[in-house]
C-alpha positions in Angstrom: 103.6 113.1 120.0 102.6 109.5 118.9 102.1 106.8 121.5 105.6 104.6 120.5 107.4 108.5 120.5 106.6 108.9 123.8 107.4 105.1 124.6 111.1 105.7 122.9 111.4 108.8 124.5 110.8 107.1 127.9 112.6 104.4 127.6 115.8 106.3 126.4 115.7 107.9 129.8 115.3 105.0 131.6 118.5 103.6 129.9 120.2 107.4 130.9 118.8 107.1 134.2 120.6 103.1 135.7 123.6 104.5 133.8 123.8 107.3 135.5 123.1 105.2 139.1 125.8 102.9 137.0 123.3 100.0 137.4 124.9 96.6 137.2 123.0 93.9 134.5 123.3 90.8 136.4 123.4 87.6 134.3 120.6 85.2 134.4 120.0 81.6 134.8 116.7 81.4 133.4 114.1 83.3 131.3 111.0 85.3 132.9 107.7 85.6 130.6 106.3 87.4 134.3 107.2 90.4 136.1 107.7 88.5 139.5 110.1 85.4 138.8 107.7 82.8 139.2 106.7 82.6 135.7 107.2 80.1 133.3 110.7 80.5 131.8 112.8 79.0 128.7 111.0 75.7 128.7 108.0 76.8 126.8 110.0 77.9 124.0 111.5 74.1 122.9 114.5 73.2 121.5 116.7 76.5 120.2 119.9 75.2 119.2 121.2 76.4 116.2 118.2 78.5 115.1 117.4 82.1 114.3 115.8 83.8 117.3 115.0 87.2 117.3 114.3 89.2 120.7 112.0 92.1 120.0 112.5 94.8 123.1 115.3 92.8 124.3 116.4 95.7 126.9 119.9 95.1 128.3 119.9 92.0 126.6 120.3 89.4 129.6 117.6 86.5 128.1 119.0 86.7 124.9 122.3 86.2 126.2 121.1 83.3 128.2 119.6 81.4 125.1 122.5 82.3 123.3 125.2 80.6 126.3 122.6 77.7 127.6 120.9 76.9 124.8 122.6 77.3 121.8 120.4 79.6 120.1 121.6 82.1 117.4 119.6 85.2 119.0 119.4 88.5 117.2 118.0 91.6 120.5 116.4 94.2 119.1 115.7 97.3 121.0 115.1 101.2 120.1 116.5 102.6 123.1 119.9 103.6 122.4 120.8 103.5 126.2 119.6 100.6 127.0 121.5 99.1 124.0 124.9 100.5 125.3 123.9 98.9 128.4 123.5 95.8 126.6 126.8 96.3 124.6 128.8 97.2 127.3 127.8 93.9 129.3 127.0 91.3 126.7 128.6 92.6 123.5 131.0 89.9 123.5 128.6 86.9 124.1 129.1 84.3 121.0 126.3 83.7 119.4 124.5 87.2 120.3 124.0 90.1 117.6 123.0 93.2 120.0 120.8 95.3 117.4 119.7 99.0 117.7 116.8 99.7 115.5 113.0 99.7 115.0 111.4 96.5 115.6 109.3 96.9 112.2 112.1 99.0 110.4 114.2 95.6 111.4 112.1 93.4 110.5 111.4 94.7 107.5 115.0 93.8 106.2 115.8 90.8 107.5 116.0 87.5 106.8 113.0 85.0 108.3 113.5 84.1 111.3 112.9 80.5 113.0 111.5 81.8 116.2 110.5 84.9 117.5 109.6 86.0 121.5 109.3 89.3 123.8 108.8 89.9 127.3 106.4 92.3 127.5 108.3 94.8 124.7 105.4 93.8 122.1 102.9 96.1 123.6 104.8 99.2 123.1 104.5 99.0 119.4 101.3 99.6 117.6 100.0 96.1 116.5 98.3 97.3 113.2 102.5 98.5 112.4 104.1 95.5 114.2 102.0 92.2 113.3 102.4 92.4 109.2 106.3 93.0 109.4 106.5 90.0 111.9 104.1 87.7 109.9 106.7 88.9 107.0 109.8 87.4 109.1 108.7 84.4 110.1 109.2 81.0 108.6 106.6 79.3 107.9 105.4 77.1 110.5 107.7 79.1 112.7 106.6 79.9 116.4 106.0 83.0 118.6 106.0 83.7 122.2 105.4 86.4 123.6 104.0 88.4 127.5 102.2 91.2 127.7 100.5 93.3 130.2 96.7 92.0 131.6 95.7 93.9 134.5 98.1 97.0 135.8 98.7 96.9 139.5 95.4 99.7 139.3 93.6 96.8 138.5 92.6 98.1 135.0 91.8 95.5 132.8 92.9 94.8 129.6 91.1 96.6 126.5 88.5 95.6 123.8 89.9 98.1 120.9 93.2 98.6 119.8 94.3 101.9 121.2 97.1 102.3 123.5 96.6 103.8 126.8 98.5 105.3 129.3 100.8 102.9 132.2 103.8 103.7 134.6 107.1 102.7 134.0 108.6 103.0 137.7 112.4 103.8 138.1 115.0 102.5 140.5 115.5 104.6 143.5 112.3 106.3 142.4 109.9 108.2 140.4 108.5 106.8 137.4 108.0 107.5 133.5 104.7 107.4 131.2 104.6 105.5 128.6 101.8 104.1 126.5 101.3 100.8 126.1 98.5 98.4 123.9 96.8 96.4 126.7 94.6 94.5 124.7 91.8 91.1 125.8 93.3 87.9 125.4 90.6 87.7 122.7 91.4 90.1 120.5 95.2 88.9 120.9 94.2 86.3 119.3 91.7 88.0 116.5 94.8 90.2 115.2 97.1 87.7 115.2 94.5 85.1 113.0 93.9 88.4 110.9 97.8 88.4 109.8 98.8 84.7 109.4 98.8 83.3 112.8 97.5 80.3 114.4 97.2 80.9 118.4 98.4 78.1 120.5 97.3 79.2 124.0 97.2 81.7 125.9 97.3 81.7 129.3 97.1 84.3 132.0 99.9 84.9 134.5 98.8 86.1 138.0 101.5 88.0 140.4 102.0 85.7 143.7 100.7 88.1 145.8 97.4 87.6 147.1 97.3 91.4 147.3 98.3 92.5 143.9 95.7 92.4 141.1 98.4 92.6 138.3 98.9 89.4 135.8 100.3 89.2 132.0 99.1 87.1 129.4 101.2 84.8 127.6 100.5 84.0 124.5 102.2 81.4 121.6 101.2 81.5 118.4 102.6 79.7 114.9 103.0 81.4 111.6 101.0 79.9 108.7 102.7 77.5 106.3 103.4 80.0 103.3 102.2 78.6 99.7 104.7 78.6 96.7 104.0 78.5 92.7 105.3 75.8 91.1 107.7 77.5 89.2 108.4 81.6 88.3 106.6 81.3 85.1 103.2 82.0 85.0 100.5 79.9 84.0 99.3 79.4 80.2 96.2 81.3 79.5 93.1 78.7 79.1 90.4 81.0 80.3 88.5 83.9 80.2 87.2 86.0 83.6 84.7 89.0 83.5 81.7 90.6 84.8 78.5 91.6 83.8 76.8 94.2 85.0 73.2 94.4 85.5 71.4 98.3 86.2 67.7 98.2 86.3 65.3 101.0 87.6 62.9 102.9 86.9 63.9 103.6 83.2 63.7 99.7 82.8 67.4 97.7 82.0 70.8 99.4 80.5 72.2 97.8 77.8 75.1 99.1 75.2 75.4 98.2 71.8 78.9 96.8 70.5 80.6 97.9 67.3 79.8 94.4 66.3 76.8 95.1 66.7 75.3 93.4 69.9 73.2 94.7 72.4 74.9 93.7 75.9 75.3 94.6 79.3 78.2 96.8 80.5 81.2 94.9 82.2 84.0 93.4 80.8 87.2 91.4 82.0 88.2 91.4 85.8 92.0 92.6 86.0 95.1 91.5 87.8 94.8 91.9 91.4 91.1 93.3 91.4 88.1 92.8 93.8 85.1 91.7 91.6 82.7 94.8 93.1 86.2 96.6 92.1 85.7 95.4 88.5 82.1 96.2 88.5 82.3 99.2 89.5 85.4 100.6 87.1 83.8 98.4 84.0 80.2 100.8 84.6 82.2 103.8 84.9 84.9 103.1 82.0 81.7 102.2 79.8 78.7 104.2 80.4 80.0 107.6 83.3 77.6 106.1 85.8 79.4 105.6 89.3 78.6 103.4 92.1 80.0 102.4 95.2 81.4 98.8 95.8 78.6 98.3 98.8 76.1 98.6 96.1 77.4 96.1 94.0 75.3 92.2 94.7 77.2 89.5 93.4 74.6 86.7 92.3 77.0 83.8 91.2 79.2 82.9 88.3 78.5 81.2 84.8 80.9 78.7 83.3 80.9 78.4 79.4 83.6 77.7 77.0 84.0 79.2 73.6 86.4 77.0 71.3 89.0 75.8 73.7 88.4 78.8 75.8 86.8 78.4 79.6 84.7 81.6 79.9 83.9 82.6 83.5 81.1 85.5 84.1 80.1 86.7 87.3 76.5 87.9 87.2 76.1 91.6 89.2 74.2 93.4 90.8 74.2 97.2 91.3 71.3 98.8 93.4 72.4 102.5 93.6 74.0 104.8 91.2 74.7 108.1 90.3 74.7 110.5 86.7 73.0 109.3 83.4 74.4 106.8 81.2 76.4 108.5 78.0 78.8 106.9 75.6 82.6 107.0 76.6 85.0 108.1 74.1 87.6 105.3 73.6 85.0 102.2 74.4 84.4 99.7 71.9 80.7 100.4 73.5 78.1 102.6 73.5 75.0 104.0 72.3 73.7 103.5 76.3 69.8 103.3 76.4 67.5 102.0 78.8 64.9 99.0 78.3 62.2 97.7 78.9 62.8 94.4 80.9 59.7 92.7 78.9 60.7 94.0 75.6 64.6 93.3 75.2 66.2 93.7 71.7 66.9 90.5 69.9 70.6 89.4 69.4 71.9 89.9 73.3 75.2 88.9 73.3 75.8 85.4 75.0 77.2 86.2 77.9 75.0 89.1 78.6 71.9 87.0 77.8 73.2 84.3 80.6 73.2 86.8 83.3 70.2 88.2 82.3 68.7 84.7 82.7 70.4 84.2 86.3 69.3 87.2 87.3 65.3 86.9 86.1 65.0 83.1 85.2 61.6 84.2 83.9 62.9 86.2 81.0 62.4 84.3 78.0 65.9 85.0 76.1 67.4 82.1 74.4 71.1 81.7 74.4 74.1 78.8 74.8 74.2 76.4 78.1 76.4 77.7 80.7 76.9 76.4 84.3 75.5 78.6 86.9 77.1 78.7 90.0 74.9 81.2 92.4 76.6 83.1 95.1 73.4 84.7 96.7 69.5 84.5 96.4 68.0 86.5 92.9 65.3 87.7 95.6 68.5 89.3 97.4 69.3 91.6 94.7 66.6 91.8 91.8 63.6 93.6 94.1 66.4 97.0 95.2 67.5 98.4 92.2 67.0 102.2 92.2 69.2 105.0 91.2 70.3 107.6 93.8 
């Protein structure tokens, strides 16, 4: 069973168990980020009126019903438990201003509309991050803020981990006994690393000790604000002006690979990058399409991009680098290229196509291969890339 099965699992049966005891949700006069009531409370959260709030592992529902009555907020709880939501229902389910919502968090999130604000206390770490923090970057406005506490130190005295992997915690029940769950108690640090990994700006974070002396348990709280979200200008898309590509350099032992085009040029395999493509993507698939040699994207050493223009044309080439390969070159059927053959670095043919001759030239500034002016912008040292080529 997964980590967040066994948390829904558990919490279902701690909503069946306080229904069974018949458990009374008492209503609230402030907000608790902490476990002990000493924590800081609505105040951190700013001005709520009118906005879309969402509440993700809002339990009975009893904060979210309090932003909703004191403060004006328009506060969608979310929880998975469908006990703890009839709890919720049966005490708050007439609160204006409240939507009480059984779902997924992500499966919710997922569908609805951004939201101005989001917080939890402490139901984020029952949710795998690497599931939760894309569909919440997804749902918040731009610019708009989360708050949220989560576990530190357990009252073990475990600290908090380095890796994201859940482990397991106690969920204690009234009267008694307790339930495992699993939960992701992660370092303030990486916190913070995750959330900058999917559109977030942290804040602060601060850490949350239990007033007792005795106790070694604490929470972190942590806000953080989404990213202002870019727009085009308009739904069109731009007028074509240029022209983007790669070349592709291969050079071992059997000197430089070059390909002869039906026109007639001798040049280096590559062609133009495509929609949505990685350059080492490109020079990889380009080598393949044209010549059956593969290569992996960690062998592929971007040295920099030339800038020419042919007519009213901008022509863009970056100049590449493979260092490892696999299979002998042979001519593709289909490509306006082939006739693959290997060189002698000192003794290339005449009539290199331009853009070919320009990367050859970036690459070994020594080579003495005439062809048009092009701006060279260089992404890495030539020394980087030009002493490791070898086939696998």
């Amino acid at each position: 069973m997964s980590a967040e099965s066994i948390n829904h699992t558990a919490w279902h049966e701690y909503g069946a168990h306080h229904l069974q005891r018949q458990t009374s949700v008492p209503e609230v006069d402030c907000v608790d980020f902490g476990f002990w009531g000493t924590a800081p409370g609505a105040d951190v959260l700013g001005e709520l009126a009118g906005r879309r709030v969402l509440d993700i592992g809002s339990g009975v529902g009893k904060y979210s019903a309090f932003l909703a009555r004191e403060h004006g907020a328009l506060v969608t709880a979310v929880d998975a438990s469908p006990t703890q939501h009839e709890r919720a229902i049966a005490r708050y389910g007439r609160q204006p201003g409240l939507n009480l919502v059984l779902a997924d968090a992500v499966e919710h999130l997922q569908q609805a509309q951004p939201y101005d604000f989001v917080y939890s206390i402490h139901g984020l770490a029952y949710i795998d991050p690497y599931r939760l923090l894309p569909a919440l970057a997804a749902a918040l406005k731009g610019g708009g803020r989360l708050v949220f506490s989560v576990l530190h130190t357990n009252s073990h005295g475990h600290v908090p981990s380095t890796a994201v992997t859940p482990r397991s915690e106690i969920l204690p029940l009234a009267g008694g006994g307790q339930l495992a769950v699993q939960m992701w108690v992660l370092a303030p640090k990486l916190w913070e690393d995750l959330l900058g990994a999917h559109g977030f700006v942290v804040d602060w974070i601060d850490i949350l000790q239990a007033p007792d002396d005795d106790s070694p348990a604490s929470c972190s709280l942590i806000q953080a604000r989404r990213r202002s979200l870019s727009r085009p200008r308009s739904s069109q898309p731009p007028a074509p002006h240029a022209a983007f590509g790669v070349g592709v350099i291969v050079h071992g032992p059997q000197g430089l690979l070059l390909v002869r085009h039906r026109r007639g040029t001798w040049e280096l395999p590559g062609g133009t990058v495509e929609a949505g493509e990685s350059l080492p993507h490109a020079v990889v698939r380009e080598l393949r399409e044209e010549t059956g040699l593969s290569a992996r994207e960690t062998d592929v050493v971007l040295l920099g991009t030339l800038v020419d223009h042919v007519q009213d044309v901008v022509r863009m080439t970056v100049a590449a680098v493979v260092t490892a390969w696999e299979g002998e070159p042979v001519d593709q059927p289909g490509e306006s290229v082939g006739d693959c053959r290997w060189w002698p670095v000192n003794e290339l043919p005449d009539g290199l196509f331009d853009c070919s001759a320009q990367v050859l030239t970036a690459w070994r500034p020594d080579l003495p291969i005439e062809h048009p002016p092009a701006h060279y912008y260089p992404f890495a040292p030539v020394e980087s890339a030009a002493d490791t080529n070898a086939s696998r």
